[in-house]
N, CA, C and O atoms as CSV, one atom per row, in Angstrom:
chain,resi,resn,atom,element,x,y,z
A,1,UNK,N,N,12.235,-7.536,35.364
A,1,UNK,CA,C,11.190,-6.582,35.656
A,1,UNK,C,C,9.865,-7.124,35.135
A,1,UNK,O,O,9.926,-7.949,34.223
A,2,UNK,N,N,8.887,-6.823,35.523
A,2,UNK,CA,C,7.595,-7.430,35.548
A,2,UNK,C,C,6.915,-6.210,34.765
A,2,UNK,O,O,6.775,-5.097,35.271
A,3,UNK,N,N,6.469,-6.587,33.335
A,3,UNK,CA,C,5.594,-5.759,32.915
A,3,UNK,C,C,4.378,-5.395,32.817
A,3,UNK,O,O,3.590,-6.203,33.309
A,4,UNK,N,N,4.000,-4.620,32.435
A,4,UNK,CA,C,2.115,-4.497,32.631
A,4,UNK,C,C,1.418,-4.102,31.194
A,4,UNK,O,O,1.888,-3.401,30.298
A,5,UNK,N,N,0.509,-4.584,31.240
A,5,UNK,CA,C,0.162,-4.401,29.573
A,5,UNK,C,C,-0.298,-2.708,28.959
A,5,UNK,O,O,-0.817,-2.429,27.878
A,6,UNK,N,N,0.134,-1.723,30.148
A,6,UNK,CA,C,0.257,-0.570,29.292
A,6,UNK,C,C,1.847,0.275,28.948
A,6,UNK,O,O,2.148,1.264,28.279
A,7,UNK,N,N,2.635,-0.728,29.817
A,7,UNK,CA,C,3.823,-1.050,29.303
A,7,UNK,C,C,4.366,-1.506,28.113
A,7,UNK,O,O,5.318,-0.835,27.714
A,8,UNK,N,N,3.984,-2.610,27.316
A,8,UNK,CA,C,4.096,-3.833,26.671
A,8,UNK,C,C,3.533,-2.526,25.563
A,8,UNK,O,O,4.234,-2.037,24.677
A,9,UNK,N,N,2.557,-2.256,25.779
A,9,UNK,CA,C,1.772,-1.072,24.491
A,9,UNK,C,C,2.407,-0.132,23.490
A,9,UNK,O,O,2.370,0.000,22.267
A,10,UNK,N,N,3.301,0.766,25.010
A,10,UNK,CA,C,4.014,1.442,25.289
A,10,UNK,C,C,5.693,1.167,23.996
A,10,UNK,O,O,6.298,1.690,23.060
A,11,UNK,N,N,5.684,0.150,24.772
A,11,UNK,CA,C,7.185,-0.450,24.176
A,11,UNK,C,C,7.178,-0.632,22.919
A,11,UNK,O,O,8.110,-0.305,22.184
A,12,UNK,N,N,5.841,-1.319,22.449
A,12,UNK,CA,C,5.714,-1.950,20.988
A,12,UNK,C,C,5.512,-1.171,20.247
A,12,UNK,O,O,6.007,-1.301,19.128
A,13,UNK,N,N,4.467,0.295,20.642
A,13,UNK,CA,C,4.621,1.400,19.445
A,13,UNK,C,C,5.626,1.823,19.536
A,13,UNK,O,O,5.832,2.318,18.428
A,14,UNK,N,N,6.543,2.001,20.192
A,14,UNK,CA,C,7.734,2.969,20.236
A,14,UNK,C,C,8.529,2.213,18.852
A,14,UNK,O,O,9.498,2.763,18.330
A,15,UNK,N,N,8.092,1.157,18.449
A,15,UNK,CA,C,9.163,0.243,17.470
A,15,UNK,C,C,8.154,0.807,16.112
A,15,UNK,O,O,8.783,0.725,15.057
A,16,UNK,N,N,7.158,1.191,15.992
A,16,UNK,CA,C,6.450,1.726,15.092
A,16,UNK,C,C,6.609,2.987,14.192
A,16,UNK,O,O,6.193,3.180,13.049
A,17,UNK,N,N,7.473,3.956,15.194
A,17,UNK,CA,C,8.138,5.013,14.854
A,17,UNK,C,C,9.089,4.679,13.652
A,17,UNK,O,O,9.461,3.537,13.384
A,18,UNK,N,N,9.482,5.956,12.872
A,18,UNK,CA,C,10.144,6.033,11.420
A,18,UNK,C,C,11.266,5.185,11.681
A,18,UNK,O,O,11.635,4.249,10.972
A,19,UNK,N,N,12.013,5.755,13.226
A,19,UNK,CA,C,13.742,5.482,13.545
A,19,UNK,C,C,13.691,3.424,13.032
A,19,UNK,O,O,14.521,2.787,12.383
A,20,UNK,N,N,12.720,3.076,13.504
A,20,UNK,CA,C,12.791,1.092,13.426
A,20,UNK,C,C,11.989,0.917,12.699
A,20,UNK,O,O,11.640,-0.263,12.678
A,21,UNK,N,N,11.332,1.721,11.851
A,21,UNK,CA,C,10.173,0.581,10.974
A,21,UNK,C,C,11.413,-0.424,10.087
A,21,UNK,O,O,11.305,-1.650,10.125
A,22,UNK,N,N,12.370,0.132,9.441
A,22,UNK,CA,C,12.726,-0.550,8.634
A,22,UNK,C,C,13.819,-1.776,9.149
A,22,UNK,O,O,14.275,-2.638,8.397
A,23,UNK,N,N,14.105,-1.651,10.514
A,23,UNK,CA,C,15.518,-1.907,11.204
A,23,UNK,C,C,15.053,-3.292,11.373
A,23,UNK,O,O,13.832,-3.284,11.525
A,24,UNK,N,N,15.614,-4.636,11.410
A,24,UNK,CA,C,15.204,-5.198,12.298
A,24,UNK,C,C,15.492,-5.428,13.540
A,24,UNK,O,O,16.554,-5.148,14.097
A,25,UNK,N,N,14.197,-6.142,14.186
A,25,UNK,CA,C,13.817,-6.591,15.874
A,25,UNK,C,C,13.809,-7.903,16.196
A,25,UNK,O,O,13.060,-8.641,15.556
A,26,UNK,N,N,14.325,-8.240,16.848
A,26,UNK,CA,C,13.911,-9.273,18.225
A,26,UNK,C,C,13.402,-9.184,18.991
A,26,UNK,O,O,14.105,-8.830,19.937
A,27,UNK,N,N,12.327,-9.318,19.250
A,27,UNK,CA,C,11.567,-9.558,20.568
A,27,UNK,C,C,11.699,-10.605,21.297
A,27,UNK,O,O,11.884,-11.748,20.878
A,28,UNK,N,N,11.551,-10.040,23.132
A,28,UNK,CA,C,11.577,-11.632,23.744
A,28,UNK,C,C,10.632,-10.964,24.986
A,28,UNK,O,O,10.901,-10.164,25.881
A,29,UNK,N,N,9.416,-11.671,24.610
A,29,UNK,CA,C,8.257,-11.500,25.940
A,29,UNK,C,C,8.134,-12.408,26.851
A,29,UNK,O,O,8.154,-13.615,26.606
A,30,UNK,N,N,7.962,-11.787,28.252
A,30,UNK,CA,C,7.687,-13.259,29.157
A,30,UNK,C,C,6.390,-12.678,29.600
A,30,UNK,O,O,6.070,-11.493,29.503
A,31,UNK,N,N,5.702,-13.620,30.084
A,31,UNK,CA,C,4.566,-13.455,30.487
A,31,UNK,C,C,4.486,-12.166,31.466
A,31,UNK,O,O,5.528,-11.591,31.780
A,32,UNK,N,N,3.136,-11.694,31.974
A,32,UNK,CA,C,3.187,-10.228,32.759
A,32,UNK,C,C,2.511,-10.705,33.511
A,32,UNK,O,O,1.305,-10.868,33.329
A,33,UNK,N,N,3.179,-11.060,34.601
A,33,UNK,CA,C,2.431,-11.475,35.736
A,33,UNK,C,C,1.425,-10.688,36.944
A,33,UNK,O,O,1.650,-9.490,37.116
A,34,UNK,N,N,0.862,-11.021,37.371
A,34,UNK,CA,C,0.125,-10.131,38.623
A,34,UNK,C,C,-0.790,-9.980,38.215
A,34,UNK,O,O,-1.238,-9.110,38.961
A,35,UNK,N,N,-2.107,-10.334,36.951
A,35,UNK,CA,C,-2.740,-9.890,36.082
A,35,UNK,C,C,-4.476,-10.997,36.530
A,35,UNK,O,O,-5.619,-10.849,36.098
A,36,UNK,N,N,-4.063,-11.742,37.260
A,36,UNK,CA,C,-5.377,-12.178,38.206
A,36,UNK,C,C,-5.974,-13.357,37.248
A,36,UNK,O,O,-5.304,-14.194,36.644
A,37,UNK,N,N,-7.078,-13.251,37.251
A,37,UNK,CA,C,-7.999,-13.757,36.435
A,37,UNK,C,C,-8.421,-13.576,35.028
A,37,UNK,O,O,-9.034,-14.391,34.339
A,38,UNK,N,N,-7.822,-11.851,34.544
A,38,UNK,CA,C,-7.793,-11.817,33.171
A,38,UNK,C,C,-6.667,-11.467,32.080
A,38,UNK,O,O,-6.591,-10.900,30.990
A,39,UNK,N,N,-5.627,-12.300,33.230
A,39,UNK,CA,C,-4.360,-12.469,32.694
A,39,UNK,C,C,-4.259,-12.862,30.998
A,39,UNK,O,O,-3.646,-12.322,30.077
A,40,UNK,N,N,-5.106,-13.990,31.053
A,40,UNK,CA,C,-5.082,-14.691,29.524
A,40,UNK,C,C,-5.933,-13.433,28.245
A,40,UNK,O,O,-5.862,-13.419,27.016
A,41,UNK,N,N,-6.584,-12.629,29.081
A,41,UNK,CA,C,-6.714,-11.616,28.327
A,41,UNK,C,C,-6.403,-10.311,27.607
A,41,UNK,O,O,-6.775,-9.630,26.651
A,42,UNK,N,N,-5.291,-10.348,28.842
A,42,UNK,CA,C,-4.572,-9.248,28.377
A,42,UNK,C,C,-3.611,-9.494,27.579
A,42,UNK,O,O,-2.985,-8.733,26.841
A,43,UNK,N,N,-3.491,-10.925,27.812
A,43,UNK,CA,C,-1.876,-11.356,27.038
A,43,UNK,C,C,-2.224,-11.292,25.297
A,43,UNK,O,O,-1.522,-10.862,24.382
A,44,UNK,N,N,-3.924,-12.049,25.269
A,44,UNK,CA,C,-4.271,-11.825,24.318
A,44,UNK,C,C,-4.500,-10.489,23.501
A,44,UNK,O,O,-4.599,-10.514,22.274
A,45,UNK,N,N,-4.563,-9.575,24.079
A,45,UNK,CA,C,-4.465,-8.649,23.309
A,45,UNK,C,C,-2.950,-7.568,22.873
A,45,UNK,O,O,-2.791,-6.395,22.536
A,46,UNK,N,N,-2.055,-8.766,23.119
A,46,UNK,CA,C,-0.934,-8.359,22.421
A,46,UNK,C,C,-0.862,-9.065,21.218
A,46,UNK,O,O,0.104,-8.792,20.505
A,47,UNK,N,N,-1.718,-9.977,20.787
A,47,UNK,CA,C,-1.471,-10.653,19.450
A,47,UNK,C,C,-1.539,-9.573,18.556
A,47,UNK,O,O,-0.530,-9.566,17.850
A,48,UNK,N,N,-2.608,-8.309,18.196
A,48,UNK,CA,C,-2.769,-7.706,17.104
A,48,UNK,C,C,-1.419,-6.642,17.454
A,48,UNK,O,O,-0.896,-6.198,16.431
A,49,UNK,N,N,-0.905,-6.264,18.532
A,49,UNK,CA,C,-0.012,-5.270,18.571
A,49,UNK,C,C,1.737,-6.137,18.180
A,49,UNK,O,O,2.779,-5.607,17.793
A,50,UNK,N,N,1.466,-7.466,18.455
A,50,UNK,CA,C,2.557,-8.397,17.673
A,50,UNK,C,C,2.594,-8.782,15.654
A,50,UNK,O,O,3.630,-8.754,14.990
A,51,UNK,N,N,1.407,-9.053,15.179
A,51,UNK,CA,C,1.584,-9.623,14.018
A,51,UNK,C,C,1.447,-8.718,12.956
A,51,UNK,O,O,1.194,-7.524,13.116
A,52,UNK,N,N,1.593,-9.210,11.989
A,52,UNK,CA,C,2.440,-8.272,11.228
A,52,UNK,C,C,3.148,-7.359,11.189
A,52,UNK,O,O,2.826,-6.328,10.599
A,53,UNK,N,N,4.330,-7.514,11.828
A,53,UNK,CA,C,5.046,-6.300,11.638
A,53,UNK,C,C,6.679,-7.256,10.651
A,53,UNK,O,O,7.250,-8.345,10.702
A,54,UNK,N,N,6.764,-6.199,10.019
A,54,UNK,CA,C,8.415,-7.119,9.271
A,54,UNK,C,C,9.643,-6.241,9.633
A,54,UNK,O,O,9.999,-5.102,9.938
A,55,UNK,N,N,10.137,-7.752,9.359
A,55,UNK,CA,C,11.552,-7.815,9.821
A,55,UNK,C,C,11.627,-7.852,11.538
A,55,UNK,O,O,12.353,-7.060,12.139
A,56,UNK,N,N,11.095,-8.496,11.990
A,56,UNK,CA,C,10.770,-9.038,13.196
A,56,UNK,C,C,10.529,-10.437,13.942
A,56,UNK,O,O,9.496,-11.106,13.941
A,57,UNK,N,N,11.578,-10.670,14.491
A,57,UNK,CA,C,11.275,-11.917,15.399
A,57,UNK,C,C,10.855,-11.614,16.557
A,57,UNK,O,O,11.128,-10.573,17.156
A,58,UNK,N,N,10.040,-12.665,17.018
A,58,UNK,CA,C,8.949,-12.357,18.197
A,58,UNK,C,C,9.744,-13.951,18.596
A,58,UNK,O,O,9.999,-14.824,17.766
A,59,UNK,N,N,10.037,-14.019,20.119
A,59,UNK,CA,C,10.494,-15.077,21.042
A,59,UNK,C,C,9.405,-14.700,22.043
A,59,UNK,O,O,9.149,-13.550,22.398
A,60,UNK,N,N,8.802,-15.806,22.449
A,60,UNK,CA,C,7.716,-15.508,23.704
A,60,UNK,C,C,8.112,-16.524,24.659
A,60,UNK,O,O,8.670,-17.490,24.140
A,61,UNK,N,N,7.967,-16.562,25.955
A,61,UNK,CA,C,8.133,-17.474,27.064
A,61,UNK,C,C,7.267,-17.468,28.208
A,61,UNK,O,O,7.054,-16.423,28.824
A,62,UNK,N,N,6.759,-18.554,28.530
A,62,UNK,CA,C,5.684,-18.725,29.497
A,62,UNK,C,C,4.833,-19.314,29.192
A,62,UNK,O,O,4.698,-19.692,28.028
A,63,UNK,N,N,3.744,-19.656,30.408
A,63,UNK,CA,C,2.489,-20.028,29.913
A,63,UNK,C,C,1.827,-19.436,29.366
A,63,UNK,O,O,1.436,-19.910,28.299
A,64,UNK,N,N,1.272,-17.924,29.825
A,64,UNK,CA,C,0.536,-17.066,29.254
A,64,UNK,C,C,1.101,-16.910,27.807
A,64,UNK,O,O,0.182,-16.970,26.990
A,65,UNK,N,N,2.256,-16.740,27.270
A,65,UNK,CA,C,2.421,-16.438,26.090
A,65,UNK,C,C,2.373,-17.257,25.045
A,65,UNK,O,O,2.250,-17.082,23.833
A,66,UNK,N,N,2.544,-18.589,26.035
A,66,UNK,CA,C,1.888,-19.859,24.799
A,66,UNK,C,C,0.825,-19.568,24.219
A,66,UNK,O,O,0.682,-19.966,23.063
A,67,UNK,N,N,-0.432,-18.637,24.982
A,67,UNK,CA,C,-1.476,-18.643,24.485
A,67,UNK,C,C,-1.285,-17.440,23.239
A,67,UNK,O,O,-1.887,-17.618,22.180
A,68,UNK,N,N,-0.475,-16.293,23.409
A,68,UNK,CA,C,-0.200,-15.461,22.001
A,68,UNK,C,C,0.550,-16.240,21.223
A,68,UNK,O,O,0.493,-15.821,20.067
A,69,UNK,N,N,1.343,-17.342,21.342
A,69,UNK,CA,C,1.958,-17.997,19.969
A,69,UNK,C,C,0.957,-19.008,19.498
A,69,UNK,O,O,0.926,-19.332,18.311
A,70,UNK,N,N,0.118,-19.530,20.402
A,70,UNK,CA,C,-0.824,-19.696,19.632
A,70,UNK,C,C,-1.673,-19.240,18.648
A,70,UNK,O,O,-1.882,-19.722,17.535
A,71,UNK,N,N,-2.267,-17.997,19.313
A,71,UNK,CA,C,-2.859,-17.132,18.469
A,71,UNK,C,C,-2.169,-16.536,16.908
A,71,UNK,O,O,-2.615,-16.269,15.792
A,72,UNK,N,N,-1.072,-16.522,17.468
A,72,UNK,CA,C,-0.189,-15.605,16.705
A,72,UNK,C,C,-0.072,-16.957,15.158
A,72,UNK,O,O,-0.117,-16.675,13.960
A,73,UNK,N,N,0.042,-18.018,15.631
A,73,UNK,CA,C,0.271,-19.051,14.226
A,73,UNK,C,C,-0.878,-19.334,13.978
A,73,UNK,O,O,-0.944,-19.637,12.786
A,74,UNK,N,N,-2.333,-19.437,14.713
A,74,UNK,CA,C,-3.421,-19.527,14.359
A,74,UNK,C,C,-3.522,-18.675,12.806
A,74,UNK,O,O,-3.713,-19.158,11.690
A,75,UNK,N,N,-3.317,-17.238,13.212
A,75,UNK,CA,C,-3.583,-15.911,12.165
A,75,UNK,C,C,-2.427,-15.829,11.519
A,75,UNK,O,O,-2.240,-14.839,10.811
A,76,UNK,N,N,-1.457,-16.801,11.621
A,76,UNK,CA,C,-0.387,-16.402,10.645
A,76,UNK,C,C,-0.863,-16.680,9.151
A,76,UNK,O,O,-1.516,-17.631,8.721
A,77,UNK,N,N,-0.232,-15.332,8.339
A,77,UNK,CA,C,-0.822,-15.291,6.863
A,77,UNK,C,C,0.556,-15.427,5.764
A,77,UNK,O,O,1.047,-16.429,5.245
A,78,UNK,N,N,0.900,-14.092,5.671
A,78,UNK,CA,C,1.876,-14.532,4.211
A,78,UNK,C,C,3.502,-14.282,4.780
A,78,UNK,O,O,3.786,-14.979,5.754
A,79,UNK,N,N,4.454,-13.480,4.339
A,79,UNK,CA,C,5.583,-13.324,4.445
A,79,UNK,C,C,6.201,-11.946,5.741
A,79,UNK,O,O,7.184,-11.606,6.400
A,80,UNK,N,N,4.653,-11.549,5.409
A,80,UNK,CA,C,4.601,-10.019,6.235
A,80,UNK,C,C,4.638,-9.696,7.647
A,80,UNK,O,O,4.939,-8.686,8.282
A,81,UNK,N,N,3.998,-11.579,8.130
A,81,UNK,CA,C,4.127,-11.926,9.511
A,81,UNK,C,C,5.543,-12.027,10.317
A,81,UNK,O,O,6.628,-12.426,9.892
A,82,UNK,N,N,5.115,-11.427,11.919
A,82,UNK,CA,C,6.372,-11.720,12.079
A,82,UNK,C,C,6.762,-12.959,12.371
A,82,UNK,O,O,5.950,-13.884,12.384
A,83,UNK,N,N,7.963,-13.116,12.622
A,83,UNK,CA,C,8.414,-14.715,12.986
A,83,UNK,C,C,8.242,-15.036,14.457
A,83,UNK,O,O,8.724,-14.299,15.317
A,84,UNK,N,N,7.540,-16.160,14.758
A,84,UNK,CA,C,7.473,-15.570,16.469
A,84,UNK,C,C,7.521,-17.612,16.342
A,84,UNK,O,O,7.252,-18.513,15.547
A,85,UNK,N,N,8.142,-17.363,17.947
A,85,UNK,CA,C,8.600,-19.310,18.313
A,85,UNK,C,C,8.284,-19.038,19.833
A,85,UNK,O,O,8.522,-17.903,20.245
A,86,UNK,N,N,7.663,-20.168,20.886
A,86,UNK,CA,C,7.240,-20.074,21.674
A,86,UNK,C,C,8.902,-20.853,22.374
A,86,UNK,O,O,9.347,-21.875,21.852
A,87,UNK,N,N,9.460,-20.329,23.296
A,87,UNK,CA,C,10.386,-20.740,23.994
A,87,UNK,C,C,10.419,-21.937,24.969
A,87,UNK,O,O,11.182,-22.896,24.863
A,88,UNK,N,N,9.578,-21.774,25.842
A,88,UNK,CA,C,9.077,-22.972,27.203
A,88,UNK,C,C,8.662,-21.738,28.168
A,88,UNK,O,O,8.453,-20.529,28.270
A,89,UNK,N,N,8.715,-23.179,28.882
A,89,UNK,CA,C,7.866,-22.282,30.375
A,89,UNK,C,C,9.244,-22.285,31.708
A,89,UNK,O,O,10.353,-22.655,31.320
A,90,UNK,N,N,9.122,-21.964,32.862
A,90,UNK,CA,C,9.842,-21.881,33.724
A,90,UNK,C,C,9.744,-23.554,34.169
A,90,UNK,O,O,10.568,-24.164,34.851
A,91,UNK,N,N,8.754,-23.973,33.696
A,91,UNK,CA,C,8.886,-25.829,33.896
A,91,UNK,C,C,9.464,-26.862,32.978
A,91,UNK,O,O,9.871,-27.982,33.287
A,92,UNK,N,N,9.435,-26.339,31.883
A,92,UNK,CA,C,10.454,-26.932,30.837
A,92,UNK,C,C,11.760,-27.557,31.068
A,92,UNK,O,O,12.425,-27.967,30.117
């Protein structure tokens, strides 16, 4: 299924709630396609709704999401971050 970034929003607070703050997560994002020209922007603005959260692994895949694991290790800080690894692309 192809997500959309008020989807992606959607999904990630729902993990914010009491029931998972403490639980841990895996995440696995693929890029959200259909997103035009400000694709790389929207993707980017899942970095702040991704980092820091604990007890969380973040798996990303795609091109677009290379650009949040970028970001995402750019701003990586202490222990509190989540763990996030960029997978490949569909060309890999």
């Amino acid at each position: 299924y192809n997500a959309s970034p008020a989807s992606m929003e959607a999904a990630l607070g729902m993990l914010d709630s009491a029931e998972w703050e403490k639980r841990p997560k895996l995440l696995v994002l693929a890029d959200m396609l259909d997103l035009g020209s400000e694709s790389k922007d929207w993707h980017l603005k899942l970095v702040p709704l991704l980092s820091g959260r604990q007890n969380t692994f973040v798996r990303l895949f795609g091109d677009a999401m290379r650009d949040v694991h970028g970001a995402m290790s750019a701003n990586a800080s202490t222990s509190s971050q989540a763990q996030v690894a960029h997978l490949g692309t569909e060309s890999d």
